[in-house]
C-alpha positions in Angstrom: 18.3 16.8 13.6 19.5 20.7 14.0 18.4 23.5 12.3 20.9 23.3 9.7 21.1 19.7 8.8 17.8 19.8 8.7 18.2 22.9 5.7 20.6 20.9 4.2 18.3 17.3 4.0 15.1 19.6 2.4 17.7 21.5 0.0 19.4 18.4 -1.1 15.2 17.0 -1.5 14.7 20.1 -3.4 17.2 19.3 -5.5 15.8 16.0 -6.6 12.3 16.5 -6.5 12.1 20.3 -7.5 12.2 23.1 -5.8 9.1 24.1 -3.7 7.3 27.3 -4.3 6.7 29.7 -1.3 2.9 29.4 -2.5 2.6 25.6 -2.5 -1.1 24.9 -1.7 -0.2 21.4 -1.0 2.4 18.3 -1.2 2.3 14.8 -2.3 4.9 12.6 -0.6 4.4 9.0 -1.6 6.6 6.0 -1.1 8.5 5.8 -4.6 7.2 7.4 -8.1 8.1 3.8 -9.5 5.9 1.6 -8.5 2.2 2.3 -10.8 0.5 2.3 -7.7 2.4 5.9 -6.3 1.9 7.0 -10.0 -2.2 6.4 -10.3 -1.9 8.3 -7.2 -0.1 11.6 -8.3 -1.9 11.4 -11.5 -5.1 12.1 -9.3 -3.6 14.6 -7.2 -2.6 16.8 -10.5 -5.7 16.3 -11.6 -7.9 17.4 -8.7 -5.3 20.0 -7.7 -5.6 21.5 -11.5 -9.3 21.3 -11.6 -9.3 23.4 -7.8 -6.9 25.8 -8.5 -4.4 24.3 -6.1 -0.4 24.2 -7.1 0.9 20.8 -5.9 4.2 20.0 -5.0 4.9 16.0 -5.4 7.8 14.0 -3.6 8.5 10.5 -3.3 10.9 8.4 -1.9 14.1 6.3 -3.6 12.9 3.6 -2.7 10.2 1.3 -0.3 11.3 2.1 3.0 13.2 4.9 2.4 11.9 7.2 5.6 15.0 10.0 5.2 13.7 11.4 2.0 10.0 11.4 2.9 11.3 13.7 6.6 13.3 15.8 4.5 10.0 16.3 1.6 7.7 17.0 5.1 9.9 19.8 5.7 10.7 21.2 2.3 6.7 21.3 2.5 6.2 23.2 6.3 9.1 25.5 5.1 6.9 26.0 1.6 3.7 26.9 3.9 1.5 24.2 2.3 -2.1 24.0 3.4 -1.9 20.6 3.4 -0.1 17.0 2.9 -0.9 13.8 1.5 1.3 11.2 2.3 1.6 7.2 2.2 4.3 7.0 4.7 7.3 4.5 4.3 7.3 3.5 7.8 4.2 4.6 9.9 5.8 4.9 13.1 9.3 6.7 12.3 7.4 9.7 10.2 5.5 10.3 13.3 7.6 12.8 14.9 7.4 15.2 11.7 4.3 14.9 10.7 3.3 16.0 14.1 5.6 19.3 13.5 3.6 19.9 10.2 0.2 19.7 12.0 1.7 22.2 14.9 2.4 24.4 12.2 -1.3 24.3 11.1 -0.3 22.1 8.0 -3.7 19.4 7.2 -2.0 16.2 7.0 -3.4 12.9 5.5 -2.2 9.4 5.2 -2.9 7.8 2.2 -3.0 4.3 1.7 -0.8 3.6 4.4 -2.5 4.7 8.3 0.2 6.5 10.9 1.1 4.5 14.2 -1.4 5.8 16.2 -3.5 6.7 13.3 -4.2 9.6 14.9 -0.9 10.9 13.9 -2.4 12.4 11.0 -5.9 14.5 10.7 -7.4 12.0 8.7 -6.4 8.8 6.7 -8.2 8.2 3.1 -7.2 4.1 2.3 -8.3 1.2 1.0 -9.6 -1.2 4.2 -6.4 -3.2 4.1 -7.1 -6.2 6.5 -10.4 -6.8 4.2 -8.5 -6.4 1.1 -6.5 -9.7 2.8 -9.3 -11.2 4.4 -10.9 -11.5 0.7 -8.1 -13.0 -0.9 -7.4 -15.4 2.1 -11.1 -16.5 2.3 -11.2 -17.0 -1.6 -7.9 -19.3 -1.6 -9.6 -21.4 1.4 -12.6 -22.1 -0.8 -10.9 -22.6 -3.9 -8.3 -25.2 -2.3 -11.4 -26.7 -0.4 -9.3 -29.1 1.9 -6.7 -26.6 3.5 -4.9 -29.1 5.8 -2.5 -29.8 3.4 -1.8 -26.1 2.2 2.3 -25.2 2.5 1.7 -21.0 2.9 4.8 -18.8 1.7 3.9 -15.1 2.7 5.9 -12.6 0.9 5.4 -8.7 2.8 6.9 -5.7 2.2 9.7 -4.6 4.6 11.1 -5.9 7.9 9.8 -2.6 9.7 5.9 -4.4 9.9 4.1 -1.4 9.1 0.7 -0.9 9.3 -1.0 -1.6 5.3 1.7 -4.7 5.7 0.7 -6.4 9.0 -2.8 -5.5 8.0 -2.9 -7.5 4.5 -1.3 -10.3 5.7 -3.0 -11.2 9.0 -6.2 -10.4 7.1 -5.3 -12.7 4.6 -4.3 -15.4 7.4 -7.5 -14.8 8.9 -9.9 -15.3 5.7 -7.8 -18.4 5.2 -8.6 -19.7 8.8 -5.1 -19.5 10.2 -5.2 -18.3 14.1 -3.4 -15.1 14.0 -1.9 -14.3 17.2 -0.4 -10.2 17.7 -3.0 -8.5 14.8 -0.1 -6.0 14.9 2.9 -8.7 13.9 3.8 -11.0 11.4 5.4 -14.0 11.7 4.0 -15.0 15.4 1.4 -17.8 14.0 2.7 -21.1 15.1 0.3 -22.7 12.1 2.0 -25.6 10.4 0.8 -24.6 7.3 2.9 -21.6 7.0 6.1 -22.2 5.5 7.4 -18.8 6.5 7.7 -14.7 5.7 10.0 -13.2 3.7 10.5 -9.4 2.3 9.8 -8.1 -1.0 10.3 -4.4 -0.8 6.9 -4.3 -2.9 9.0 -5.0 -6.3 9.2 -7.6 -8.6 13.1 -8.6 -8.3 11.9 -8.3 -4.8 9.1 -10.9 -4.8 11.0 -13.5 -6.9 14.2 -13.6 -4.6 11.8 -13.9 -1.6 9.9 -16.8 -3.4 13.1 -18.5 -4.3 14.3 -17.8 -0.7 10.9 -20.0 0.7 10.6 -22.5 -2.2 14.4 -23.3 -0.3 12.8 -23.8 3.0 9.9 -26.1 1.4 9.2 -26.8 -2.3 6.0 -27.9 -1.7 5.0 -24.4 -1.2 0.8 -24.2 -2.4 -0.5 -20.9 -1.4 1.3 -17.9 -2.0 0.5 -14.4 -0.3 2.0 -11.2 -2.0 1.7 -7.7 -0.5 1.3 -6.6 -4.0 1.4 -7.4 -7.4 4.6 -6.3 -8.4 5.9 -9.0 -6.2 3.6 -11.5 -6.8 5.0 -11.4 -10.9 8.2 -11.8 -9.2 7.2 -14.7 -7.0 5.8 -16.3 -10.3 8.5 -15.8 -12.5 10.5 -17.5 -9.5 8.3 -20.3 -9.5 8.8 -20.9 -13.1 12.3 -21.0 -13.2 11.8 -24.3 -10.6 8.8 -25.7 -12.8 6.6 -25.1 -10.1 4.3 -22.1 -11.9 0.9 -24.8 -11.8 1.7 -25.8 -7.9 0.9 -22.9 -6.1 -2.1 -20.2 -5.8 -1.2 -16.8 -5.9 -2.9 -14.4 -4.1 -2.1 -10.0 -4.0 -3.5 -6.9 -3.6 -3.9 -3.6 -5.8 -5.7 -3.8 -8.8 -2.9 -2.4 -11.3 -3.5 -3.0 -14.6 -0.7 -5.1 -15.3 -2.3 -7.0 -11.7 -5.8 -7.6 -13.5 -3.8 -8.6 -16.9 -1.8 -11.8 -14.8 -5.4 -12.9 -13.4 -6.7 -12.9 -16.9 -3.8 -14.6 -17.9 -3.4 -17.1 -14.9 -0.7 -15.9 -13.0 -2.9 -14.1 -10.1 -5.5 -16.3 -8.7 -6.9 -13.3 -7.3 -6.4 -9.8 -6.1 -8.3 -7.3 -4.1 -8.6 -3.9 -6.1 -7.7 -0.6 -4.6 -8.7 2.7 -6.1 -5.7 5.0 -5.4 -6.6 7.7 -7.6 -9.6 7.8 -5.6 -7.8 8.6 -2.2 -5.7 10.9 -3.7 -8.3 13.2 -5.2 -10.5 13.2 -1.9 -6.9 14.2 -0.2 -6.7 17.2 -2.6 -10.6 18.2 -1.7 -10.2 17.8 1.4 -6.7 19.9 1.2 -9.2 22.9 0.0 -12.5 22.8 2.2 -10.1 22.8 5.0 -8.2 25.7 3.6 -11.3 27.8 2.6 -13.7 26.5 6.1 -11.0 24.8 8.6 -13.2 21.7 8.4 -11.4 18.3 8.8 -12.4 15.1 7.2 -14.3 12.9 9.1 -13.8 9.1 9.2 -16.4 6.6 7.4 -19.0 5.8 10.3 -17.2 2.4 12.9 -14.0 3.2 11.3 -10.6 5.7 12.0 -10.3 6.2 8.5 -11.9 7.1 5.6 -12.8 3.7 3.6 -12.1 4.5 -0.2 -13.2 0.7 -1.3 -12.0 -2.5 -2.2 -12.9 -4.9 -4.6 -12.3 -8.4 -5.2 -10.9 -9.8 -8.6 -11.1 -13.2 -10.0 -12.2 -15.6 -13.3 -13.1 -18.4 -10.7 -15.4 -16.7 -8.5 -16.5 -18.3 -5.0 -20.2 -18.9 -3.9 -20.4 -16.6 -0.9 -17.6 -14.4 -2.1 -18.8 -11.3 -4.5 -16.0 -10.7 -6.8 -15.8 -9.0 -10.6 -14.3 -10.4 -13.6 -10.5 -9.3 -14.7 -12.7 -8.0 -17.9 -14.7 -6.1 -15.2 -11.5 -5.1 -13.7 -9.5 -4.1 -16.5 -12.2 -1.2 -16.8 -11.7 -0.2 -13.5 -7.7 -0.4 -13.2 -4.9 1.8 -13.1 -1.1 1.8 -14.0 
């Protein structure tokens, strides 16, 4: 990109996001400012950035995958001279290349959620262990079916891109439900019987119920159903209402949105596995000011390239073996 396309992509950010200050002490560039997720996660941000003294600059993308904006809100943020940058990238691979500019130009930069390709991308990554969060929900799905030979899996992920938080949840899942994952860095490779097939959700709801209808057309015996997240596992419900099928199949997500924990209460979730993203964005904002008052850099939790901000599973039909909380635990605990 030259130098003035590249001014005209951050202006034409500016104009949508606001116009960054040339004191910005740091930038919060998530994936969209839709999805309750994203919006637990600014609400933190503000919070800890008010309570440090820090002014905050928050971006987000159009939509799921939408890598253009989040290049143009890395710039509009170097350009600002921001400290530092939290970011859950849209595609961990193609927001490399900037995020590398913003750390040669001393910038602190922090994945959230979502970990770089290499991880090492960024200084530090503050998430939720992902492949857990699917190994949990896989493992409790196993025991709750009991007899798994006859399961008929649908897994519905986020984008075709296979970035990292998406390749993560599902193989963990696959893994906790004892299905021999091959690339731990693909989807879609297993030659399992059992799986009926992937298909993209964008993490949305109209998402999740067009990629549910699109499976329950390759096999409407479909059982076991796998959602990135909750928004799309209400839309691979509602889809499975519409064919009468709402009592056939688990449900399985991750998150730990309120409106997630409600739809295990009610039925609709089997079970979830509960991030705390208001968590990860707070430590991103501390972190933001030790480094600029000492230079220091997060470290990673000890065995791990990331910082481990917790997960937790959620069920009302808890499995021996398997420690979980209640939704009424849950609803305590969850955002959005």
């Amino acid at each position: 990109m030259n130098k003035f396309l590249m001014s005209t992509a951050a202006l034409a950010f500016a104009s949508i996001a606001g116009a960054a200050s040339a004191e910005t002490g740091a930038c919060l560039i998530t994936k969209t400012d839709t999805n309750p997720f994203f919006v637990k996660m600014k609400e933190g941000a503000s919070a800890k950035a008010a309570e440090l003294g820090i002014e905050l600059n928050t971006y987000a993308g159009k939509l799921d995958g939408d890598v253009e904006t989040q290049i143009a809100a890395v710039e509009s943020c170097i350009a600002a001279g921001a400290k530092g940058i939290l970011i859950t990238p849209s595609d961990s691979r193609a927001l490399a290349p900037v995020v590398g500019q913003a750390r040669d130009a001393g910038v602190l930069v922090i994945a959230l959620d979502t970990p770089f390709e290499p991880v090492d991308a960024a200084d530090a990554t503050f998430a939720t262990d992902n492949f857990l969060a699917g190994d949990l929900i896989g493992q409790w799905a196993a025991a709750t079916m009991g007899d798994t030979s006859g399961a008929k899996i649908a897994l519905l992920d986020l984008n075709p891109s296979q970035i990292s938080v998406d390749y993560l949840r599902d193989n963990g899942f696959l893994k906790g439900f004892g299905v021999d994952i091959k690339d731990p860095k693909k989807m879609g490779d297993e030659d399992d019987a059992r799986i009926v097939g992937n298909d993209v959700t964008n993490g949305n709801e109209e998402g999740g119920r067009t990629a549910m209808e699109n499976l329950l057309q390759k096999d409407s015996g479909v059982n076991v159903v796998y959602t990135i997240n909750e928004p799309a596992a209400a839309g691979a419900y509602e889809a499975l209402k519409a064919a009468g099928l709402e009592d056939q199949a688990l449900i399985v997500s991750v998150d730990g949105g309120c409106p997630g924990v409600q739809n295990v209460k009610e039925g609709v979730i089997g079970a979830t596995s509960m991030q705390f993203p208001l968590l990860m964005a707070s430590m991103g904002i501390e972190a933001i000011k030790t480094f600029a008052d000492t230079g220091e850099k997060p470290m990673a939790t000890d065995g791990l390239d990331f910082t481990n901000t917790g997960v937790e599973l959620v069920t009302d039909k808890p499995v021996e073996g398997i420690p979980s909380i209640t939704s009424e635990e849950a609803l305590k605990k969850c955002w959005g």
